[in-house]
C-alpha positions, -999 to 999 in steps of 0.1 A, spaced: -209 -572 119 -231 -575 151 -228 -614 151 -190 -611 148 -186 -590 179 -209 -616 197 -186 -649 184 -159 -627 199 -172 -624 232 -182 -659 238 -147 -671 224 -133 -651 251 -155 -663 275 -151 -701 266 -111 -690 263 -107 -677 298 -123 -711 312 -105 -732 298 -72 -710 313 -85 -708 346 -87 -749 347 -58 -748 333 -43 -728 360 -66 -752 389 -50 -782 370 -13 -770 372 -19 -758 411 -27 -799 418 2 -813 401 25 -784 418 13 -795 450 17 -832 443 50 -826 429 64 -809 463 48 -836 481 64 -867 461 97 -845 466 98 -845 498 85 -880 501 111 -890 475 140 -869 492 149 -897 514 157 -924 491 170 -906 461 180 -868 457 184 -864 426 145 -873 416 136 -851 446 153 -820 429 139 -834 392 103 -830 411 113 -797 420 125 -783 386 86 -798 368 71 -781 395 91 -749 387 81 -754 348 51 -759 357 45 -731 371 65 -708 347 42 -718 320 7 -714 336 20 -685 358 7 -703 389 21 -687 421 39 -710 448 26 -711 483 54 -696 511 57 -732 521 64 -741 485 84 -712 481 110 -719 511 112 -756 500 134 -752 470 166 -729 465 165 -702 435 201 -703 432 206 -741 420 168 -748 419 172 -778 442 155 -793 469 159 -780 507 159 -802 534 172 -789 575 200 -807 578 205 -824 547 208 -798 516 202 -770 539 220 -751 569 192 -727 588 203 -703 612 183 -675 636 209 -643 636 196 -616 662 221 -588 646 205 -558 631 171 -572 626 166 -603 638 161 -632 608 167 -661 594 193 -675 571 187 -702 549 216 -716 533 217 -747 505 241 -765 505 248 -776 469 255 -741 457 263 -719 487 228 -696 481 218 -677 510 183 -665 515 173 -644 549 135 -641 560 131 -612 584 110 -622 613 89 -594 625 89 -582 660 59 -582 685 50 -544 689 50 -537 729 16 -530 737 12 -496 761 -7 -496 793 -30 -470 795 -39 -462 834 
């Protein structure tokens, strides 16, 4: 019985390895994909936006977080590729609280990113 708990252990162990590669693994080809993407983007669209969507799977299935960068690259409405200018329309808006409004193009999504204010610093005399 003693043995079995052991076998157990070291299964886990070898188990949670081979998952954490995994995850290193599926972190590089994210990154590579958002960079052919963008490379790609100028000549053809469509394979930009396929690039997108693998990295998306990709990181669905190995529950790999995207970067902020990564994150504002690619619209979660049509899960397409979003370029200033050419899939996407950004805008500063002052109203309220000051932020930014990224809209695509292709489906009409519209994400805002608040940008934070600079506290005023008091003068102590």
């Amino acid at each position: 019985m003693r043995w079995r708990i052991g076998f157990i252990n070291r299964l886990a162990t070898i188990l949670f390895r081979v998952k954490e590669y995994e995850r290193k693994i599926a972190k590089e080809r994210i990154e590579r994909l958002f960079q052919l993407a963008v490379r790609m983007s100028k000549e053809d669209l469509k394979l930009a936006d396929r690039y997108v969507q693998l990295a998306r799977r990709i990181s669905l299935k190995h529950r790999v977080r995207f970067t902020k960068e990564q994150k504002l690259l690619f619209c979660k409405g049509c899960g397409g590729l979003l370029l200033p200018g050419r899939t996407a329309r950004i805008r500063i808006r002052p109203r309220r609280e000051p932020h930014v409004v990224i809209t695509c193009l292709k489906c009409g999504y519209i994400r805002r990113i608040p940008i934070k204010r600079r506290e005023k610093r008091q003068v102590s005399t």
